[in-house]
Backbone bond lengths (Angstrom), bond angles and torsions (degrees), N, CA, C in turn:
res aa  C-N    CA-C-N  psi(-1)  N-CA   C-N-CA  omega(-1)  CA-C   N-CA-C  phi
1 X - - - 1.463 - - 1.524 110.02 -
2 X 1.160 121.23 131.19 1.161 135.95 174.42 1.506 115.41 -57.18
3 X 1.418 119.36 122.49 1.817 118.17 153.99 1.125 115.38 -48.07
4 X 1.187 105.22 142.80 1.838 122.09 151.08 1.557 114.39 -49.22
5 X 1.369 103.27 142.24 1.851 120.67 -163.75 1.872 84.23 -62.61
6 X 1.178 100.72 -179.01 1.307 123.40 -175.94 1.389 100.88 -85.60
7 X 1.357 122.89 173.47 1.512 125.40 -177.22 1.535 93.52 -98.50
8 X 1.027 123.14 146.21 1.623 126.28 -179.16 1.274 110.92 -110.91
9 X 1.575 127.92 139.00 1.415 126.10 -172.63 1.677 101.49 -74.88
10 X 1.238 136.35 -17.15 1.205 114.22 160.36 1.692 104.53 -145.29
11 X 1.474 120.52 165.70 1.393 125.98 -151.03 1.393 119.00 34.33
12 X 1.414 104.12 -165.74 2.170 94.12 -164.27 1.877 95.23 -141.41
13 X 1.232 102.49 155.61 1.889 101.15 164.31 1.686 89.50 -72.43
14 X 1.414 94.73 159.09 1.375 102.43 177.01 1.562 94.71 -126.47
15 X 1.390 142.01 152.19 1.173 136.46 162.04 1.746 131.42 -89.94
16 X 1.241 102.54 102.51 1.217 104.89 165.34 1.440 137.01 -102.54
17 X 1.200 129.16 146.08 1.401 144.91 -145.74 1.770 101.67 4.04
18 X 1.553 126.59 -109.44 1.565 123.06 -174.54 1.755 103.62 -64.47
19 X 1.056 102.23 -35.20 1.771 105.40 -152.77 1.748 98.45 -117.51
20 X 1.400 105.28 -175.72 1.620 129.51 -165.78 1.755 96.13 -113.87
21 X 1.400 105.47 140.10 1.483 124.12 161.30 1.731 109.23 -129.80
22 X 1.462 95.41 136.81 1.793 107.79 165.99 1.514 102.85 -127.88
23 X 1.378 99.73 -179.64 1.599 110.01 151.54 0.922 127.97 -130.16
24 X 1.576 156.17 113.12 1.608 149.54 -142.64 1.408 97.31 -131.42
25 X 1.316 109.91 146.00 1.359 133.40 166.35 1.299 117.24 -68.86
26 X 1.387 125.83 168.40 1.654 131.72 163.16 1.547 101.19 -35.83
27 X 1.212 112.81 129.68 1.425 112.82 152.42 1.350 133.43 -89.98
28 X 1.121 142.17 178.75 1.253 125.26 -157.49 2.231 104.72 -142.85
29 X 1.302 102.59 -17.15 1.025 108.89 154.01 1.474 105.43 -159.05
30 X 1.410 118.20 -174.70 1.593 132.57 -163.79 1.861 100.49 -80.24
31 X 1.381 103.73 -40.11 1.382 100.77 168.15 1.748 130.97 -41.39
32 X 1.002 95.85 -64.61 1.788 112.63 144.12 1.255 115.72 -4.52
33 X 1.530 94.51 -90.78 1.655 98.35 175.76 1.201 126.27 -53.50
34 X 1.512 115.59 -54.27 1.835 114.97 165.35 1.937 112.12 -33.05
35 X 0.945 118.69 -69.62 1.530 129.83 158.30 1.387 119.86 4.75
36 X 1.808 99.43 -61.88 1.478 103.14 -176.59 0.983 103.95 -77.90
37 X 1.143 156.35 -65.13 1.529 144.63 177.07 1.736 112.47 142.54
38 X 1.635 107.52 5.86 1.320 105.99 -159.04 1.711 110.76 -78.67
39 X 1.163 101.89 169.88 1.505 117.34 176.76 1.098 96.11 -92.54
40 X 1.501 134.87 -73.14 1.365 143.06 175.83 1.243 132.69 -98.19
41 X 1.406 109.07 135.71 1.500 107.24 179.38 1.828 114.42 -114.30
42 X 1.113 101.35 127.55 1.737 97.98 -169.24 1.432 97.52 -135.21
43 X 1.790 117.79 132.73 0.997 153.57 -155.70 1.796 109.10 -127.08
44 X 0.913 110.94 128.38 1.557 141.21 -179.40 1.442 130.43 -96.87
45 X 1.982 118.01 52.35 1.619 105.64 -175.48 1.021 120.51 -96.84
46 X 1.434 105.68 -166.32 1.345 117.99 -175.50 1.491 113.47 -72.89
47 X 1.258 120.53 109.38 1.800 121.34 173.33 1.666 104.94 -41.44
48 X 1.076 137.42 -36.05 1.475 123.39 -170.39 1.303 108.42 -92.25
49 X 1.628 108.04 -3.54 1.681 93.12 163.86 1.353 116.95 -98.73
50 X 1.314 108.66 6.75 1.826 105.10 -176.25 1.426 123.82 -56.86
51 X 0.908 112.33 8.07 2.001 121.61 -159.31 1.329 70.27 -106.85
52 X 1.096 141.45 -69.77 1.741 128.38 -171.55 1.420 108.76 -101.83
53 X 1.483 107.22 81.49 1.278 120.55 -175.71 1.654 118.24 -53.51
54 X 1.219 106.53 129.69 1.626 111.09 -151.79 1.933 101.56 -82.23
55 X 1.191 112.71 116.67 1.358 97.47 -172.64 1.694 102.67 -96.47
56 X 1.260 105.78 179.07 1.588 110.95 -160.87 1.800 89.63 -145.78
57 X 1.645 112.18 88.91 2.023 95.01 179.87 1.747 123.44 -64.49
58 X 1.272 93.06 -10.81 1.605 104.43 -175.87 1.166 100.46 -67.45
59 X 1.639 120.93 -88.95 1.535 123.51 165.60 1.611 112.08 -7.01
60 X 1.246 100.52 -81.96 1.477 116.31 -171.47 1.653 106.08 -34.92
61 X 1.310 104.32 -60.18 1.699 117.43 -166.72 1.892 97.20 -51.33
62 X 1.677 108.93 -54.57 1.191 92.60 -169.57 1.631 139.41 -76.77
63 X 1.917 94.30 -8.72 1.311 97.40 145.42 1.048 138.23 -41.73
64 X 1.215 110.77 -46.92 1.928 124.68 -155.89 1.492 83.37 -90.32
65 X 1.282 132.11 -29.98 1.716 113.30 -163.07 1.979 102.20 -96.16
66 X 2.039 107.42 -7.51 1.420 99.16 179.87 1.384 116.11 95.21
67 X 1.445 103.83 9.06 1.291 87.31 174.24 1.569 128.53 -107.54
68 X 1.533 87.32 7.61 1.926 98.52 164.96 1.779 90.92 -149.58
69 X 1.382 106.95 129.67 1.538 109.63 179.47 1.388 125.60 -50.05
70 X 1.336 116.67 -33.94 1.192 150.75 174.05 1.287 129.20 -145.52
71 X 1.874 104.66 138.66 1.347 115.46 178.58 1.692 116.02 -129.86
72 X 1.334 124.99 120.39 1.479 112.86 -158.78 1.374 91.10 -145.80
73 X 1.574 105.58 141.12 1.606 123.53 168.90 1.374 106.14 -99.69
74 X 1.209 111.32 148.81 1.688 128.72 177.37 1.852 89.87 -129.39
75 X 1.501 85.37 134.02 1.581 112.86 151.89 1.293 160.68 -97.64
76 X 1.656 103.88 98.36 1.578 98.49 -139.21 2.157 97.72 -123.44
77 X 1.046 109.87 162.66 1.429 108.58 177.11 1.666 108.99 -89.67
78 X 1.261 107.24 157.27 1.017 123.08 164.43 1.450 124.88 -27.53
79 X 1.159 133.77 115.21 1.998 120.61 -174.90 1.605 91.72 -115.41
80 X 1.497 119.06 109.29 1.177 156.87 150.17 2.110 108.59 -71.64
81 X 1.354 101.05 -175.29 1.365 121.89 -175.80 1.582 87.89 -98.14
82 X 1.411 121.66 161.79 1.476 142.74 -147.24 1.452 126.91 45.01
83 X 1.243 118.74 -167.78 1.454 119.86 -149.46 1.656 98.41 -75.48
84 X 1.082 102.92 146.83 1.426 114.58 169.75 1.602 110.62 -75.25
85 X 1.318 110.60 141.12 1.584 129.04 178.31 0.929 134.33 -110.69
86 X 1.431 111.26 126.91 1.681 125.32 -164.64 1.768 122.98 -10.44
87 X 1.474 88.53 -19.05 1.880 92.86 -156.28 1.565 81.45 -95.30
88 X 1.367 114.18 -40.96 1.814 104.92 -161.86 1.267 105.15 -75.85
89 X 1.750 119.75 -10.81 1.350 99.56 176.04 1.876 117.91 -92.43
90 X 1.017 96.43 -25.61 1.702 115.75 165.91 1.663 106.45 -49.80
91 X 1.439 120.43 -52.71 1.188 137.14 -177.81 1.394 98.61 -50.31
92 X 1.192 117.02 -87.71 1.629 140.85 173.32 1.491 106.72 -22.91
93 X 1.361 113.07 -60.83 1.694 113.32 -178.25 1.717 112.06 -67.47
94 X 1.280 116.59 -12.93 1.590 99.19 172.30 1.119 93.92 -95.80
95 X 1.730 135.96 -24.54 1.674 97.96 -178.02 1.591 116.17 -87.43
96 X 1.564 106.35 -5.27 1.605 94.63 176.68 1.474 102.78 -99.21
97 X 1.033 106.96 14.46 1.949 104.45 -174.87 1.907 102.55 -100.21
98 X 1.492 96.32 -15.18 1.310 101.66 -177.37 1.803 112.81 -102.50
99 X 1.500 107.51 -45.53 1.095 122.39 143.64 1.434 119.63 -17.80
100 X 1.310 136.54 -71.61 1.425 154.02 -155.94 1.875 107.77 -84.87
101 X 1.436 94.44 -24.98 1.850 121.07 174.34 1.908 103.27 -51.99
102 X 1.436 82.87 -61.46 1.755 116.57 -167.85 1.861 109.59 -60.78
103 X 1.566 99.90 -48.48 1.697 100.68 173.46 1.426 100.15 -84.66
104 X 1.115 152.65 -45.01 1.081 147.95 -175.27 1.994 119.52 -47.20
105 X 1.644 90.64 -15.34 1.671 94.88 174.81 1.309 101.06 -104.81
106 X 1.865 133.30 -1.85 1.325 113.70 177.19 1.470 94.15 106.26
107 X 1.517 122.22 11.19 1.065 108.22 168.59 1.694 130.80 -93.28
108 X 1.401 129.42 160.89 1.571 109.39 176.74 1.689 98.74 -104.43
109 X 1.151 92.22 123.77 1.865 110.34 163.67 1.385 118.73 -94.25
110 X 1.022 101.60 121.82 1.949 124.70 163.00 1.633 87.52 -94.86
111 X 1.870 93.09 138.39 1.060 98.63 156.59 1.645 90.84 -120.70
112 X 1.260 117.95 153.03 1.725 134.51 -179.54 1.505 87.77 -96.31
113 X 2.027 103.58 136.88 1.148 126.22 171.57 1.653 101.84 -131.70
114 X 1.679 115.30 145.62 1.047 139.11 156.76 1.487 128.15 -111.86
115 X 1.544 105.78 124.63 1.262 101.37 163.62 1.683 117.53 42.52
116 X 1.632 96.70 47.65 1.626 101.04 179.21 1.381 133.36 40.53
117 X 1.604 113.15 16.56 1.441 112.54 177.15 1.153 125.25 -39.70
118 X 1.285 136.53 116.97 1.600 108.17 155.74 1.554 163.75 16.71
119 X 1.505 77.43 -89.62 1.303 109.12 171.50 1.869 116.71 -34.36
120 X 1.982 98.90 -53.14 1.319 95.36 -170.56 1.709 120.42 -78.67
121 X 1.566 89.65 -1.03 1.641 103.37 175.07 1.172 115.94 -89.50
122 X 1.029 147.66 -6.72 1.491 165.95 -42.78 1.874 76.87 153.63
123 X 1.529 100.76 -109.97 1.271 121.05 161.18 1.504 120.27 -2.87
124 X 1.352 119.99 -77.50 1.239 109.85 -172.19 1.399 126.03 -84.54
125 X 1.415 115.65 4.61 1.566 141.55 176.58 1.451 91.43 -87.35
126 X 1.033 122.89 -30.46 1.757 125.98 -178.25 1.742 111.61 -83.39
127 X 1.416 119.16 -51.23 1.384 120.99 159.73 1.348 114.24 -31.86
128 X 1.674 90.06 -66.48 1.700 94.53 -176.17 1.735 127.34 -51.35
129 X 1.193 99.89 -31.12 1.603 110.03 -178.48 1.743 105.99 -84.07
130 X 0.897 108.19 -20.24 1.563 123.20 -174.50 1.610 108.71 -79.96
131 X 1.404 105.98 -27.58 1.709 131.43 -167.28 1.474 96.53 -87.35
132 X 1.319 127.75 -40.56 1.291 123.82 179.12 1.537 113.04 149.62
133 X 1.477 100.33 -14.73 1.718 123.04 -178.61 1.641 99.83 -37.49
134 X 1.419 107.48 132.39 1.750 98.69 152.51 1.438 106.51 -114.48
135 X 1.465 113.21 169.00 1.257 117.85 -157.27 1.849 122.12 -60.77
136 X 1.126 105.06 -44.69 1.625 100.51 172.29 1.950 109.40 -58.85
137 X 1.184 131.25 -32.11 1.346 116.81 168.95 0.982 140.15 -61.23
138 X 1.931 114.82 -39.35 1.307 127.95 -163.55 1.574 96.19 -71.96
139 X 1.193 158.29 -54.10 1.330 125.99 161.77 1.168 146.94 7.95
140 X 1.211 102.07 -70.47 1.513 128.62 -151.69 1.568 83.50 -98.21
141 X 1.165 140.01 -49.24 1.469 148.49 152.50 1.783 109.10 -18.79
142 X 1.372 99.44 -59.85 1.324 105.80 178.08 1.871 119.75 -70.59
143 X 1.296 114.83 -25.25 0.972 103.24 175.80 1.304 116.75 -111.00
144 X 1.217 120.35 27.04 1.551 135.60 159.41 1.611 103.08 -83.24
145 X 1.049 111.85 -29.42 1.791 115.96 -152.71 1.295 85.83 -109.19
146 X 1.547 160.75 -21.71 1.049 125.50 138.22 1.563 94.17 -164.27
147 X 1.406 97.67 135.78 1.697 111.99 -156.89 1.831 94.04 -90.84
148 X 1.437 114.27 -15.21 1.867 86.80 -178.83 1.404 103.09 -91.79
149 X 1.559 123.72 -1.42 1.382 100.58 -179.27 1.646 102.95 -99.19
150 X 1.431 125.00 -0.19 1.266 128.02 168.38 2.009 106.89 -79.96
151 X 1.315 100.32 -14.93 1.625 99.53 -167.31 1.949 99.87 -107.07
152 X 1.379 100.42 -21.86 1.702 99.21 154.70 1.380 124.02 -35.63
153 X 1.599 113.03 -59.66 1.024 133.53 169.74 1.595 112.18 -48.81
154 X 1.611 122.20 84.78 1.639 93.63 -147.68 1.593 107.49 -85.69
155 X 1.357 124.57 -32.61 1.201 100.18 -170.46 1.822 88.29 -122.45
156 X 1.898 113.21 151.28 0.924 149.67 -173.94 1.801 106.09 -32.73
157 X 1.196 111.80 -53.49 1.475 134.99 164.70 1.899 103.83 -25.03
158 X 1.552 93.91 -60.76 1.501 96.79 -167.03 1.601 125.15 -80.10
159 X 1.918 104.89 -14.66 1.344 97.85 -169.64 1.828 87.80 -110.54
160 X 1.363 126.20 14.75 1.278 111.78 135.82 1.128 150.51 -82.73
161 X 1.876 96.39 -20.37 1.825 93.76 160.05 1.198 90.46 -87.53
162 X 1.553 174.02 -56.12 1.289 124.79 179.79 1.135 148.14 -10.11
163 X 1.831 114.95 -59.39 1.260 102.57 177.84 1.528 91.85 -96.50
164 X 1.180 145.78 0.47 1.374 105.56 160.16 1.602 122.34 -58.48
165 X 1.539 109.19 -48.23 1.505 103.26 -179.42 1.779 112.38 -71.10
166 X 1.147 121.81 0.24 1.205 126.93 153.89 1.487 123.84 -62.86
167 X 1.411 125.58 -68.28 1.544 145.17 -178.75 1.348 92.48 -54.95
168 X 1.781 141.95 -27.12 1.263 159.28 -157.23 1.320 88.25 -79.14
169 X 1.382 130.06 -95.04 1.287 163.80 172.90 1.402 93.43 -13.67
170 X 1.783 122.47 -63.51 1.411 137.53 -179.71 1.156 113.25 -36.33
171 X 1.510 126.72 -58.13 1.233 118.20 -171.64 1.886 117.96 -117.68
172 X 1.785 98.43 39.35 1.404 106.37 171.44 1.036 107.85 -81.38
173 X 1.496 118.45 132.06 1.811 106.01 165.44 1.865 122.27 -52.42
174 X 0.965 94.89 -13.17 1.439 105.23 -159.62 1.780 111.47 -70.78
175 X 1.354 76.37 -30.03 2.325 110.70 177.53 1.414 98.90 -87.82
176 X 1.009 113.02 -47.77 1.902 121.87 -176.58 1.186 103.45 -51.54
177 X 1.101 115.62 -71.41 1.863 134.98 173.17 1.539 114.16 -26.10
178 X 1.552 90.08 -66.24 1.670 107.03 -170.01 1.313 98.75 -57.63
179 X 1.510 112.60 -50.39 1.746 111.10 -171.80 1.878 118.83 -66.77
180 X 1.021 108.90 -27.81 1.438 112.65 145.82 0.899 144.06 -58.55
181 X 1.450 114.61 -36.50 1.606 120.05 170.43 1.666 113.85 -69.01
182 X 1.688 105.65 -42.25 1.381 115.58 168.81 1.673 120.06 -52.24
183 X 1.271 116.52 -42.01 1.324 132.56 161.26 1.425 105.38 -22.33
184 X 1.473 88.93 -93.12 1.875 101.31 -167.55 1.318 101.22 -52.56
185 X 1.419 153.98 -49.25 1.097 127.20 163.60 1.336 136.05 -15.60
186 X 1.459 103.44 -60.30 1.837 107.71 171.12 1.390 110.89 -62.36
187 X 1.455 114.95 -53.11 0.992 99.95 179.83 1.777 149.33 -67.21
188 X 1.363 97.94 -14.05 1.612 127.58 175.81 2.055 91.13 -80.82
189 X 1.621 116.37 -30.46 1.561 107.89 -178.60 1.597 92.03 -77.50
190 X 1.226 140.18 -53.56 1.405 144.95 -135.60 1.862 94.07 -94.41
191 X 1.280 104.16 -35.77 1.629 86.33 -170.72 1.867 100.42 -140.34
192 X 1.451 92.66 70.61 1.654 92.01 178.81 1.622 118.84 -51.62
193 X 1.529 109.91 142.96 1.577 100.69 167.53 1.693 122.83 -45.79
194 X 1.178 119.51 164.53 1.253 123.45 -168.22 2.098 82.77 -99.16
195 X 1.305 91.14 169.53 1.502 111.48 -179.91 0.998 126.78 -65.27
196 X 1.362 162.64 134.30 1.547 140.52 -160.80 1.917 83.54 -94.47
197 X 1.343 73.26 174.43 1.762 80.79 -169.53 1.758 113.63 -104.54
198 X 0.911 125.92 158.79 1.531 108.31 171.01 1.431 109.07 -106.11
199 X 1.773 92.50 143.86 1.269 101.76 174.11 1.684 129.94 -40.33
């Protein structure tokens, strides 16, 4: 059985369903990352920069040195004001479909945030609701687990259309779908059919 995450000098792991979720800022060296205690580190860019895939040496370094098992970028668009689009919810459902893979074995996930994007608020407002969160909690959830990326969001105005276009996204079929389809994937990887037998 797995230990409890480390205590973090600011925001907290929060526990969801088998495993732990946070959200961490830029780090600034590999030490850092060792620190938080995570298994995984998952990153949130810009889809139009993927052709020059954005590297990160910190992440990277502390892979290779072990101090997070894994480090993986997801590619997602920009999340603006109006309806969310087919692609951002497709986007969104493989990283929380993969995301949810990772806690579901007991693992703790960091997701990496910049400069208060969206997107990664987006994301972990989606874990959380995915975890069992209903909507008046995941807030207050979120800004327990780390208060500068809730204070990114600078004024009140903006991190309510967040989770509105979040809770949006939540109950699109279009996210439902995608996150299902992502599903059986893992699960067809994790528990292949057995062999038919011969007569």
């Amino acid at each position: 059985r797995k230990k409890r995450p480390p205590r973090l000098c600011e925001g907290a792991w929060l526990k969801v369903n088998k495993g732990w979720l946070t959200g961490r800022g830029t780090p600034s060296k590999v030490q850092m990352v060792r620190d938080w205690g995570a298994d995984v580190v998952l990153s949130l860019v810009n889809a139009a920069r993927v052709s020059r895939q954005l590297k990160n040496p910190i992440f990277e370094e502390a892979e290779k040195a072990g101090a997070v098992k894994e480090y993986r970028q997801f590619s997602v668009d920009p999340i603006s004001g109006g309806e969310p689009t087919a692609k951002q919810c497709k986007q969104l459902a493989n990283m929380v479909a993969y995301a949810q893979d990772k806690i579901m074995k007991g693992n703790r996930v960091a997701v990496h945030y910049r400069q208060g994007q969206p997107r990664t608020g987006v994301a972990i407002y989606l874990l959380l609701r995915m975890g069992g969160g209903l909507p008046p909690a995941v807030p207050s959830r979120m800004k327990k687990m780390c208060r500068e990326m809730h204070d990114d969001m600078i004024d009140q105005e903006k991190r309510q259309d967040m989770f509105r276009t979040a809770e949006e996204i939540c109950g699109d079929s279009r996210f439902q779908w995608a996150l299902n389809a992502e599903r059986n994937i893992y699960s067809r990887c994790h528990h292949p059919a057995a062999p038919a037998r011969l007569p």
